[in-house]
Phi, psi and omega in degrees: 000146184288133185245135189349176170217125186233145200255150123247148188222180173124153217291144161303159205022091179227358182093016156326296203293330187307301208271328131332269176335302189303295193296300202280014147303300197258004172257350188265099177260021156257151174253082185319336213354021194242127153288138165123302203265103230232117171269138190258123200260051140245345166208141179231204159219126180252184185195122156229131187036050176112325183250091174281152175187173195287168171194135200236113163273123191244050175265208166064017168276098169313127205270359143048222192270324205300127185328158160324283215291318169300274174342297171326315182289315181308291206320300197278344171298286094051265194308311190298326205285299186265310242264170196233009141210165214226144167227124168271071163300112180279178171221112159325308198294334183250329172097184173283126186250190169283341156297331187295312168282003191250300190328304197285333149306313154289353151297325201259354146282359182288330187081050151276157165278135159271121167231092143339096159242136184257099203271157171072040198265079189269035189185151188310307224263332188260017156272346164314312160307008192255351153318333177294345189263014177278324162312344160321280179139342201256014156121196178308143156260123186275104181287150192205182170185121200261311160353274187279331191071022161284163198061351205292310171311313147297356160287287186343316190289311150350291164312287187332307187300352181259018166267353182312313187306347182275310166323311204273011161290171193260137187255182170253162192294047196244132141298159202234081185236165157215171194258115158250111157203234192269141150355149155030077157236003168113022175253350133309318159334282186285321165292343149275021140284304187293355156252327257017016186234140189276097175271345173243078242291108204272142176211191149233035155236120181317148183072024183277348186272154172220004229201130161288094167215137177334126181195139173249140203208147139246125222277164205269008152269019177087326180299133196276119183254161138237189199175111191255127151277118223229149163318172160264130188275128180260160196310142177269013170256011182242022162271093173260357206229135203301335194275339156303314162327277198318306194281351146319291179291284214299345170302286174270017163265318173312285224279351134337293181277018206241156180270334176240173174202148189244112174259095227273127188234153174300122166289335143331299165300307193083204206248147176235153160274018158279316193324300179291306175314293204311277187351308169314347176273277145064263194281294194282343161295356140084040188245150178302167190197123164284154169248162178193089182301123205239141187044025166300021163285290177334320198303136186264155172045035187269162162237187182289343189281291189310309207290333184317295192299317176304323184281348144326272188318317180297314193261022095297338142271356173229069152300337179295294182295034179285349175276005186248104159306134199232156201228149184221128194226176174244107151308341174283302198221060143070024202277127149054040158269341183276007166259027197251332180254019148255001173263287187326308215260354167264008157258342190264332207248008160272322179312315161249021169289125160249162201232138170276148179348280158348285177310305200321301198316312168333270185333308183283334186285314172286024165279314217268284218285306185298316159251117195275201211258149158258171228240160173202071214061052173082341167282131189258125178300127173226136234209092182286295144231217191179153190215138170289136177249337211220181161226153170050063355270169183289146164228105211265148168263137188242102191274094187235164181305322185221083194317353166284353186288300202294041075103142204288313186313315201268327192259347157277343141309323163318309191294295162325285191320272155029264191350292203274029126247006158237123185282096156235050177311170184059323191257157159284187180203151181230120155245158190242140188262106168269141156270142181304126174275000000 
């Protein structure tokens, strides 16, 4: 199931991108130690009590020749568009202003839930101002400093309560996969292979997808698909125009919502270092992932010798993505497309897989005897069970005396063994260090 989205908006420098920063700050409790996996600060992912979801920052719009209020409005359109709640940001220091009041209008016809935050409330005495915002029109105002991180949690609690409803859907059985990579590498090309029909407009001018879009199939074993074609994602200074901004969010909200993900790259071309940043949305959004080389028709004079060698290369620049199988086809002419939606439905199913305990614990113990745990100003790592918390991706807990013990290295060994005694091709695994109380 798909997890919300909440926009923030409101007028420049009122402390959006800070408070941005502040929530997908506190949810990245992993630590990457991989080249390659690069976060893009117009979208992110948060997590409160429990409840994840997307999060969209919409500052950072240059304000260029074009009036104040228009941007403004393009802005908060853009959010009102994804997101399925908002957060409105205010500045305690400036009062209501009248942008404040053109936002807030538009906001309160959208029917979206509104959570009104009074940002830069750092102190006892300015919180008495923050009651002047009520004249908005959008409900309790939450004093907050994105700074310091005060207030945050009640906004938050705030955010949240308009997600039940969202919970209690039902979801669907469809795998959920999508296609991502740079412009024009061929990915509309392939969902009109893979259906057989031009359900999409296919060009050779980069950027003809603007649009995330949906097309459902069932595949000649019966399984049920669904199949996002996603814009091509660009370089972020080279977003100049508010409808790329859009296909951006929309881009990375498919791979939000997708169980899988394809990350398609031109063969033609070779690998760019957009190729590892998109992979890197991916990767860190914690959904399975295909590598899927595009147009090897072109390639002159290939053999079983080249494709080795590409795939040497791939899994040197996309060291992060060594669990991601990689397959290489032609959309022109349908080379080894009928083998994707059986890699699609054997990556969505290591992704929910689960290992009992018991078993896990086997592992981690000859994991243990072979390499015992290392030492650190004389302290020594102790390593207690371990346990599965999650699924999609899967995520084991490690119960140890001091979780500062373990060195990023001693936990990618785990990880490995984890690996060679369980098939979770296609998926990431995430482990998390707790200390045993």
């Amino acid at each position: 199931m798909a997890n919300p989205v909440v926009a923030i908006v409101g007028r420049p420098n009122v402390g959006k991108s800070t408070l941005f920063n502040r929530i997908a700050g506190e949810r990245i409790a992993i630590v990457e130690d991989t080249p390659g996996v690069t976060r893009d600060r117009l979208y992110a992912h948060g997590e409160w009590l429990g409840k994840n979801f997307s999060i969209i920052d919409t500052g950072g719009i240059e304000m260029s020749d074009q009036p104040l209020l228009t941007q403004i409005r393009q802005q908060a359109e853009i959010a009102i568009e994804e997101a399925d709640v908002i957060i409105m940001v205010v500045n305690v220091e400036n009062g209501v202003t009248d942008a404040d009041e053109q936002v807030a209008q538009i906001l309160y016809r959208s029917n979206k839930p509104v959570v009104l935050a009074v940002n830069k409330v750092d102190n006892p005495e300015r919180r008495l101002d923050v009651y002047d915002f009520y004249q908005l029109g959008l409900g309790e105002p939450y004093p907050v400093s994105s700074v310091h991180g005060v207030g945050l949690g009640d906004m938050l609690d705030a955010v949240i309560e308009n997600f039940a409803e969202k919970d209690a859907e039902e979801e669907d059985d469809r795998i959920r996969f999508s296609f991502i990579g740079r412009p024009n590498v061929g990915k509309s090309s392939l969902v009109n292979a893979i259906l057989g029909e031009n359900r999409v407009i296919v060009s050779d001018m980069a950027g003809t997808t603007r649009d995330a879009i949906n097309t459902q199939f069932t595949a000649k074993d019966g399984r049920k698909f669904t199949m996002v074609d996603t814009a091509g994602i660009k370089k972020k200074g080279k977003l100049y125009e508010n409808t790329e901004r859009y296909a951006l969010m929309r881009s990375m909200r498919a791979i939000d919502d997708s169980d899988v993900v394809l990350v398609v790259l031109n063969a033609e071309e070779g690998i760019r270092e957009l190729d590892k940043h998109i992979a890197g949305y991916a990767h860190e959004a914690g959904r399975a992932v295909i590598i899927v080389v595009n147009k090897w028709d072109t390639i002159p004079d290939r053999d079983q010798r080249t494709m080795t060698d590409f795939t040497n290369l791939i899994r040197h620049e996309f060291q992060y993505l060594s669990y991601a199988p990689i397959v290489f086809v032609s959309a022109k002419t349908k080379q080894r497309l009928s083998r994707l939606p059986e890699m699609i439905e054997e990556a969505y199913d290591h992704q929910h897989r689960r290992i009992q305990s018991a078993v896990l614990n086997d592992v981690l113990m000859d994991a243990l005897a072979a390499n015992p745990t290392p030492s650190s100003n004389g302290r020594r790592l102790r390593v207690y069970y371990a346990t599965q918390v999650a699924v999609a991706p899967p995520t084991f807990v490690i119960f140890v005396n001091d979780p500062d013990l373990m060195h990023f290295s001693y936990a990618r060994y785990l990880e490995n063994r984890i690996r060679a005694a369980f098939d979770f091709t296609g998926t990431p695994i995430r482990l998390i260090k707790r200390r045993r109380k």
